[in-house]
C-alpha positions as CSV (number, residue, x, y, z in Angstrom):
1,X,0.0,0.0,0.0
2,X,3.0,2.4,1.0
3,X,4.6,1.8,-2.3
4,X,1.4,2.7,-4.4
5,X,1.0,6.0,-2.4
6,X,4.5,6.8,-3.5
7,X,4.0,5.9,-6.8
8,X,0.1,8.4,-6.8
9,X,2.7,11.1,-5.4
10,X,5.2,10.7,-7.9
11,X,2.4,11.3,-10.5
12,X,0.4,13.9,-8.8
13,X,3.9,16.3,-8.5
14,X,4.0,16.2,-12.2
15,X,0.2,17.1,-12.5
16,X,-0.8,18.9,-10.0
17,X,0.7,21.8,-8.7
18,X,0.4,22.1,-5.0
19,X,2.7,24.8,-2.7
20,X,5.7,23.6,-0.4
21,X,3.4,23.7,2.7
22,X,1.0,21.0,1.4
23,X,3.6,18.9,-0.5
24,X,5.5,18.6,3.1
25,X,2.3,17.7,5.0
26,X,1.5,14.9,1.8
27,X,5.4,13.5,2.1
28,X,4.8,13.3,6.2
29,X,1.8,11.1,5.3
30,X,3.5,8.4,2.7
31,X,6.3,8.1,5.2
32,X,4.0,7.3,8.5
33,X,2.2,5.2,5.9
34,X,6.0,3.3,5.2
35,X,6.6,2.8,8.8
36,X,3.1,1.4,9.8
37,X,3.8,-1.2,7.3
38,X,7.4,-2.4,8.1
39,X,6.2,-2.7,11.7
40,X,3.5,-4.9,10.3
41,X,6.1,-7.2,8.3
42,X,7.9,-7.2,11.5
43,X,5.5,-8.4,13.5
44,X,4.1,-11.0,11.0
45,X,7.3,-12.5,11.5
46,X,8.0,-12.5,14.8
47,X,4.8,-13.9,15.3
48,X,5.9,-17.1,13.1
49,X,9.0,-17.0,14.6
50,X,7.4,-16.8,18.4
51,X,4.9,-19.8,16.9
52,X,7.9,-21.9,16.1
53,X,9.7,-21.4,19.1
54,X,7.3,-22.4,21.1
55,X,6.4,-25.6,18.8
56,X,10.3,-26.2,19.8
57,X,9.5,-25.3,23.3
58,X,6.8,-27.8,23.6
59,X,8.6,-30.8,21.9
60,X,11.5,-30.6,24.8
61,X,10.1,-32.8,27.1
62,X,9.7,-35.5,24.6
63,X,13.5,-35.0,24.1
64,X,14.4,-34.8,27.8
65,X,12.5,-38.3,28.5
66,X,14.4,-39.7,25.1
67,X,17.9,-38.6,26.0
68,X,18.5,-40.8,28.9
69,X,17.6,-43.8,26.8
70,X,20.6,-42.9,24.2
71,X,23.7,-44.9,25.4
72,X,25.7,-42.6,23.4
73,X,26.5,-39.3,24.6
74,X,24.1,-36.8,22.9
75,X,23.7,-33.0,22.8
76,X,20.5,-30.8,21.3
77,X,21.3,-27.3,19.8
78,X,19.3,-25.1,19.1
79,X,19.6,-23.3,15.5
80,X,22.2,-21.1,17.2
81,X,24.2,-23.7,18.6
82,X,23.1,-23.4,22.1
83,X,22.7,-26.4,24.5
84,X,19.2,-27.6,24.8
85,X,19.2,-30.9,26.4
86,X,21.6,-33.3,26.7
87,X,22.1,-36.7,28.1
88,X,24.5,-37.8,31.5
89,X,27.3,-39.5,29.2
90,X,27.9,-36.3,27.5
91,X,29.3,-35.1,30.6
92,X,32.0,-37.9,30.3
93,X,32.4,-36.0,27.2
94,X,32.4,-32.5,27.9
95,X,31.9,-31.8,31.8
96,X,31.4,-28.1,31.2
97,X,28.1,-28.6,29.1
98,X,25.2,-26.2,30.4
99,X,21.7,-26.2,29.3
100,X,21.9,-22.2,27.3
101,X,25.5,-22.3,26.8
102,X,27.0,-22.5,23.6
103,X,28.6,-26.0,22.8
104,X,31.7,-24.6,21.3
105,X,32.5,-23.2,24.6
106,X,32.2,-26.0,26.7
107,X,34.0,-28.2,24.1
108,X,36.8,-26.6,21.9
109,X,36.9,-28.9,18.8
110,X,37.1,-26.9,15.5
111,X,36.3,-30.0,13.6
112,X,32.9,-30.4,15.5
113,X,32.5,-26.8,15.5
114,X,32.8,-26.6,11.6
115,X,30.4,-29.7,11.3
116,X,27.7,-28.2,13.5
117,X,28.1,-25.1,11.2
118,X,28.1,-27.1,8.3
119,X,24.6,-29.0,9.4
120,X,22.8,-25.5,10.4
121,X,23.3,-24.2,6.7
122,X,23.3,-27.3,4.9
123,X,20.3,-29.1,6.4
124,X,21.9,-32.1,6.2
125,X,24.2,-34.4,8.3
126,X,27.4,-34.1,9.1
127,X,30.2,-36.1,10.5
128,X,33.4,-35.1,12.2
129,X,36.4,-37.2,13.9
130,X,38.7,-35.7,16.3
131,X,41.4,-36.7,19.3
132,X,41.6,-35.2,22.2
133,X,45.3,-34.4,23.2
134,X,44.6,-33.8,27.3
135,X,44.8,-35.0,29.7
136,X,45.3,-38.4,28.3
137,X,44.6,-39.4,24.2
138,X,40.9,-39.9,23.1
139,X,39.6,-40.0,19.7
140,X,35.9,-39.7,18.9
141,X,33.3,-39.4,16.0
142,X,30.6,-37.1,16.2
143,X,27.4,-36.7,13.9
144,X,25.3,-34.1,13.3
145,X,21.8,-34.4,12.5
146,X,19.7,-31.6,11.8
147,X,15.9,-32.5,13.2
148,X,12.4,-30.5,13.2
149,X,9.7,-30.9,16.3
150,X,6.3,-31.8,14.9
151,X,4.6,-29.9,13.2
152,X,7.6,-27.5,13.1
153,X,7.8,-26.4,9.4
154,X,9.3,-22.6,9.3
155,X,12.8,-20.5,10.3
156,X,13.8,-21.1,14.0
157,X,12.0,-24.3,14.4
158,X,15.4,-26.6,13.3
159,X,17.1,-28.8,16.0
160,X,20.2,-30.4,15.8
161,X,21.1,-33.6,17.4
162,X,25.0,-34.3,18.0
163,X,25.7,-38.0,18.9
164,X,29.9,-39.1,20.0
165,X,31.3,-42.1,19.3
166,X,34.3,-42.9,21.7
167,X,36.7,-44.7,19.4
168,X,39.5,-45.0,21.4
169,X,39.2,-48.5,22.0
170,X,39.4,-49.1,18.5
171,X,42.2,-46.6,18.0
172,X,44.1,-48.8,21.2
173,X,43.5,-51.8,19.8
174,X,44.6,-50.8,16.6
175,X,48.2,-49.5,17.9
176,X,47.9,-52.7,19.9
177,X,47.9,-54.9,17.4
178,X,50.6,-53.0,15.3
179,X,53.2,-53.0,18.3
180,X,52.4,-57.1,18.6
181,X,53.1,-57.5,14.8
182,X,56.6,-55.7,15.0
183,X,57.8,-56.9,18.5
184,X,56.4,-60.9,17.7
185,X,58.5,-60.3,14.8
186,X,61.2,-58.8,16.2
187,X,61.3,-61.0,19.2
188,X,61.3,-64.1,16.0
189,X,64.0,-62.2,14.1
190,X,66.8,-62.2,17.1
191,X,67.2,-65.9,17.5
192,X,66.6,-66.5,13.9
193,X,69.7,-64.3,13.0
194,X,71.3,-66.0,15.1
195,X,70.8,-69.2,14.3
196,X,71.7,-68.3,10.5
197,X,75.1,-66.5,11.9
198,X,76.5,-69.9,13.3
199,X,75.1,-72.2,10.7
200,X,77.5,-69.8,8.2
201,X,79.9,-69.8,10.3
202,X,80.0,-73.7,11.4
203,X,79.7,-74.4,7.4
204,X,82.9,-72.3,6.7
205,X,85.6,-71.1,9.0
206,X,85.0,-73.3,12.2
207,X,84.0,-76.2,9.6
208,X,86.4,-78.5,11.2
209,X,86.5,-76.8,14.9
210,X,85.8,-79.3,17.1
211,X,85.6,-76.6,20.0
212,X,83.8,-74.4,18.3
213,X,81.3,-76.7,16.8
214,X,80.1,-77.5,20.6
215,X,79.8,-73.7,21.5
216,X,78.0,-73.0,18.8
217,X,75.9,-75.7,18.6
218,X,75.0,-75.1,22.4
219,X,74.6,-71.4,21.8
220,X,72.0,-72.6,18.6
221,X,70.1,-75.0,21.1
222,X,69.1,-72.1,23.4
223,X,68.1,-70.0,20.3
224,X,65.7,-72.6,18.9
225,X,64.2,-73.7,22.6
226,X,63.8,-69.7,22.3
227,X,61.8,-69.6,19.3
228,X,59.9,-72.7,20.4
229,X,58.9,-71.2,23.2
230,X,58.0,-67.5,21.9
231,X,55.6,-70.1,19.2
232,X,53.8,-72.2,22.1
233,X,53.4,-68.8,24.1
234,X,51.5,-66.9,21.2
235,X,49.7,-70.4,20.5
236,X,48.5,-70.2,23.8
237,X,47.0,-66.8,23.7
238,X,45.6,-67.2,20.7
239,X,43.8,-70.3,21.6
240,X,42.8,-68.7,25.2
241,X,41.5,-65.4,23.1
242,X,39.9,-67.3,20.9
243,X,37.4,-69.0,23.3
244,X,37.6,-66.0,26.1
245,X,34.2,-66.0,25.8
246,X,33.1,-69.3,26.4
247,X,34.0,-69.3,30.4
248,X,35.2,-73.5,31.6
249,X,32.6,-75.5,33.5
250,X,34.9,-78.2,34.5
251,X,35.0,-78.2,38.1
252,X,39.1,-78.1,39.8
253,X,40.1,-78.6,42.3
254,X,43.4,-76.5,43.0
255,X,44.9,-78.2,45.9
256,X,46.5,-80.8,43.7
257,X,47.2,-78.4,40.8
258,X,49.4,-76.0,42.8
259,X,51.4,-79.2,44.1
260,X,51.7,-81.1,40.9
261,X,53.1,-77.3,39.4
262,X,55.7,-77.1,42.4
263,X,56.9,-80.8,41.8
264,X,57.2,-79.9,38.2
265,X,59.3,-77.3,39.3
266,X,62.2,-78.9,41.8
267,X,64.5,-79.0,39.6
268,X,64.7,-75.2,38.3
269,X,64.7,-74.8,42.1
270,X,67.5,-76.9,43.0
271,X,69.6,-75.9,40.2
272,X,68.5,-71.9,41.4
273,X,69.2,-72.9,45.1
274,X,65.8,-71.7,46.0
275,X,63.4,-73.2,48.5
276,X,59.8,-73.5,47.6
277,X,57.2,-73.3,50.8
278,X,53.9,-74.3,50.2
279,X,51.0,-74.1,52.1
280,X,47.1,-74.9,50.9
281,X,44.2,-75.4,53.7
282,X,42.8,-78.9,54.2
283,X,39.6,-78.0,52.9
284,X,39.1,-79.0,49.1
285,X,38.9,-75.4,46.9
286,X,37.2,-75.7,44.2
287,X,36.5,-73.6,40.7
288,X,35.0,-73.9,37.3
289,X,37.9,-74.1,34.7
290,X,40.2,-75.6,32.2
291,X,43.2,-77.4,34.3
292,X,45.8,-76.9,31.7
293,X,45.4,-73.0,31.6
294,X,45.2,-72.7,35.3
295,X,48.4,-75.3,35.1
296,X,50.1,-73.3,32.3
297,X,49.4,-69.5,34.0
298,X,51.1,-70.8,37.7
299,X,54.1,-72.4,36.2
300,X,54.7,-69.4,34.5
301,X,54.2,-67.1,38.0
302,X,56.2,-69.9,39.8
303,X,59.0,-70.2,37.5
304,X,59.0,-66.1,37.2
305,X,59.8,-66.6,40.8
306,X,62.3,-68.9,40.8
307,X,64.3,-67.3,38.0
308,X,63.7,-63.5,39.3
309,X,63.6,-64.1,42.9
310,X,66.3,-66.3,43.1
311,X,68.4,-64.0,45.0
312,X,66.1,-64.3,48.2
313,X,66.9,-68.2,48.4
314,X,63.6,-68.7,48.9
315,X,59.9,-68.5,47.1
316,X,56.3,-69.4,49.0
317,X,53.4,-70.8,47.3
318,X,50.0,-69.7,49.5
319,X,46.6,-71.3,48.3
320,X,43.7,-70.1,50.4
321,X,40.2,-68.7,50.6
322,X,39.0,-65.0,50.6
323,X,36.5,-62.6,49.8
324,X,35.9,-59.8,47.6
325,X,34.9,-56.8,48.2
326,X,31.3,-57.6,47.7
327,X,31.2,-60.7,49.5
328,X,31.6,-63.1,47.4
329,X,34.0,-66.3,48.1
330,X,37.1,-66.9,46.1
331,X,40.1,-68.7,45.8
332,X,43.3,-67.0,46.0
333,X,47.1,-68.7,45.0
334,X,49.8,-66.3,46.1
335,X,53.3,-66.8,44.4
336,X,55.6,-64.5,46.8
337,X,59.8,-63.9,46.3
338,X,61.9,-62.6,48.6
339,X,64.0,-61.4,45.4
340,X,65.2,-57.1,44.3
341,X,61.2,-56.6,43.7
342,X,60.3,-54.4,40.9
343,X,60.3,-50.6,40.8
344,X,56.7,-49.0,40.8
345,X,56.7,-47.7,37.8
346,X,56.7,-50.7,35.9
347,X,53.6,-52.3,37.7
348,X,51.0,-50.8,35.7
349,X,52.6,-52.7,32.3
350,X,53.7,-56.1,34.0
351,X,51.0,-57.8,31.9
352,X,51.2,-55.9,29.0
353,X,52.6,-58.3,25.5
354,X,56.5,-58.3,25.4
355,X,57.0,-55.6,28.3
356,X,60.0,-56.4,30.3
357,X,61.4,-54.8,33.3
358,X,65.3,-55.5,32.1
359,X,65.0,-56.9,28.4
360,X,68.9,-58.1,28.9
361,X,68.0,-60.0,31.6
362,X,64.8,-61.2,30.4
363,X,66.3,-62.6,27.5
364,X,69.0,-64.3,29.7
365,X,66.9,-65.8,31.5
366,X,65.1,-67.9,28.2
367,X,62.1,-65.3,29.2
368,X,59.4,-64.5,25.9
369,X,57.6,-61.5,27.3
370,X,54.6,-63.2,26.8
371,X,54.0,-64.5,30.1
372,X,52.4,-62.4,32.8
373,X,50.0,-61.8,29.6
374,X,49.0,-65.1,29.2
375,X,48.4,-65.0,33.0
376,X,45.6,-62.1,33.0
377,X,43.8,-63.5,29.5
378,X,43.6,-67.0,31.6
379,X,42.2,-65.9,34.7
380,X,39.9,-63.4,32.7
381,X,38.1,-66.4,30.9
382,X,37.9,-67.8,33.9
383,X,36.0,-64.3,36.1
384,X,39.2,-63.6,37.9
385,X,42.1,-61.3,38.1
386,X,45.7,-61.2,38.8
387,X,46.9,-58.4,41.4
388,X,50.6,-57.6,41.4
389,X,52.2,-56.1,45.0
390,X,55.4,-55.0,45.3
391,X,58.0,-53.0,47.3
392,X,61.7,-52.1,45.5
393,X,64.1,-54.3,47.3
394,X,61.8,-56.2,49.4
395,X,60.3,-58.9,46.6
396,X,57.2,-59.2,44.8
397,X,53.6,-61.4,45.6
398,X,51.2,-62.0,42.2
399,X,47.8,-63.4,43.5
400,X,45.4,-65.3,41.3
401,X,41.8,-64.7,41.9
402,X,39.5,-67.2,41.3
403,X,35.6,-67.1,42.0
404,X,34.9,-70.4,43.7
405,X,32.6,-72.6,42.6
406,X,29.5,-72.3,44.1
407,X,29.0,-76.1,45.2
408,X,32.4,-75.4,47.1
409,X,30.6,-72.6,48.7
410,X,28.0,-74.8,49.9
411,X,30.1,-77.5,51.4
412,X,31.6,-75.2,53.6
413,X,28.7,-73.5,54.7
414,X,27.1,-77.2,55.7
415,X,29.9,-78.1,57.6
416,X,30.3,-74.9,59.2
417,X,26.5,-75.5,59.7
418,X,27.0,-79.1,61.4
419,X,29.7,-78.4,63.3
420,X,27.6,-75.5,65.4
């Protein structure tokens, strides 16, 4: 309507002539006439705007009951980026999220923050994958969704929902299975070398040296028991990894396994000059699990004893029953040296694959690595743990944990019972 006036006034200043006085009092008009109507536009639009806003508004608590339910962590932003909702593992994400506050704020990723940008002009999904540096490495994968409330069909009404992936597992695993790979074949390579070094050598210059013949071929003995060994150790994992998630439910007793692994064991004693102690309560203890593993994983504590510990003259073998820390009765064999111990540092990584304290002496001692590894994957199939003490100087104690079997359990409680 304003413009038309303008357009009558234009003509009518060409026709009609009208003095200054009147031509200022027809301007004033056209122009109140201009601003009544951008006020109207204005409000028109504010009105939508206000309708969709409140079509957002009353789609929230549909969002806040649904965002609990998301395993993933998950934020809602409003079209300006703002927090909205957001679910309790997106605190384990970003602890500094606030309902209001912008996302960007609380969580300083530019990758996320371009694909949230991305989304809100777009209208269409993103995806972003990022690491966090601090405190400690974390890489994640976020997606971006932009989403519209019911019924919500104009500007303002647009949602969007960002969903994080934690991928560091993956990312660990990954890097965990690339370090095996080069230290299995590294650990492979060193004997093998070896072994090719003295056959050369034993089929030209010491070809007819008695003497050295007999070094070498000593020397080429321990190198190939080495390599056997490193083989039968990652056989063994892989077989334990491969049915870690079928638990045993062959019932052992573990009385007559920790004796038939110290008897094994005598001679590697005797030769060390160590004294093996054992003591085991008269009770039977029993657990669900596969006797060669539970065999295999206390040789390997017992021997790391005996060749570690040596220097303390003297190694104890404890079997006896305890509780955790919920109640619940287990089994507990404690292999304790009296031998330098081992610094604190190294704790954390005992069980790590190919982690060694002193790699020189590991080596020495025909050691693959490997052990304390296959240690923790055995007691994991079978529900228990291994827990590592140690004081610098003073020796070292590894525990294995077993949950006993419940039958046990009941035994002792009816004897316990009939004795009262």
């Amino acid at each position: 309507m304003a413009a038309k006036l303008v357009n009558v006034t234009g003509v009518a200043s060409e026709r009609i002539h009208m003095d200054d006085r009147s031509w200022r009092s027809l301007w004033r008009l056209v122009g109140q006439a201009l601003r009544i109507e951008a006020v109207d536009k204005r409000t028109a639009t504010t009105t939508a705007s206000t309708s969709e806003q409140d079509k957002v508004q009353a789609a929230l608590p549909s969002f806040d009951a649904l965002l609990p339910a998301i395993q993933a962590a998950t934020v809602l932003l409003d079209g300006d980026g703002r927090v909205v909702a957001f679910n309790e593992a997106a605190r384990t994400v970003a602890p500094g999220l606030q309902a209001g506050g912008l996302l960007q704020l609380a969580y300083r990723m530019p990758e996320l923050v371009d694909a949230i940008g991305r989304a809100g002009k777009t209208h269409e999904p993103q995806r972003a994958e990022f690491v966090e540096r601090v405190p400690v490495g974390r890489w994640f994968e976020a997606f971006v969704h932009p989403i519209r409330p019911p019924g919500s069909t104009g500007k303002g009404g647009e949602l969007l929902l960002v969903t994080f992936n934690d991928l560091t597992p993956l990312r660990r695993m990954d890097q965990m299975r690339a370090d095996f790979v080069a230290n299995a074949s590294h650990e492979l390579r060193t004997p093998l070398a070896a072994l090719l070094g003295f056959i050369e050598t034993l089929q030209g210059p010491a070809k007819n040296d008695v003497g050295a013949r007999e070094k070498f071929l000593t020397i080429m003995q321990q190198q190939a028991t080495r390599m056997a060994r490193l083989i039968d150790d990652l056989l063994s994992l892989s077989r334990i990894e491969l049915n870690a998630h079928l638990q045993p439910n062959t019932t052992i007793e573990l009385t007559p396994i920790v004796r038939q692994v110290v008897d094994g064991l005598m001679t590697l004693a005797h030769d060390r000059e160590v004294a093996i102690k054992v003591a085991a309560p008269p009770e039977p203890l029993v657990v669900l699990g596969d006797r060669d593993e539970l065999i295999r994983a206390l040789e390997n504590l017992v021997e790391n004893a005996l060749k570690y510990g040596a220097a303390g003259r003297r190694v104890d073998v404890t079997l006896a029953r305890g509780q955790t820390r919920d109640g619940t009765a287990e089994a507990r064999i404690v292999v304790r040296d009296f031998g330098p111990g081992i610094a604190p540092e190294h704790l954390p990584r005992l069980t790590e694959r190919f982690y060694r304290v002193d790699v020189t002496d590991s080596r020495a001692q025909g050691g693959t690595g490997l052990g304390l590894a296959l240690v923790k994957h055995v007691l994991n199939r079978h529900g228990g743990k291994l827990s590592i003490e140690s004081t610098f100087g003073a020796g070292a104690s590894f525990t294995m944990q077993l949950p006993l079997h419940s039958a046990s359990a009941t035994q002792r409680k009816s004897a316990v019972d009939s004795s009262a």
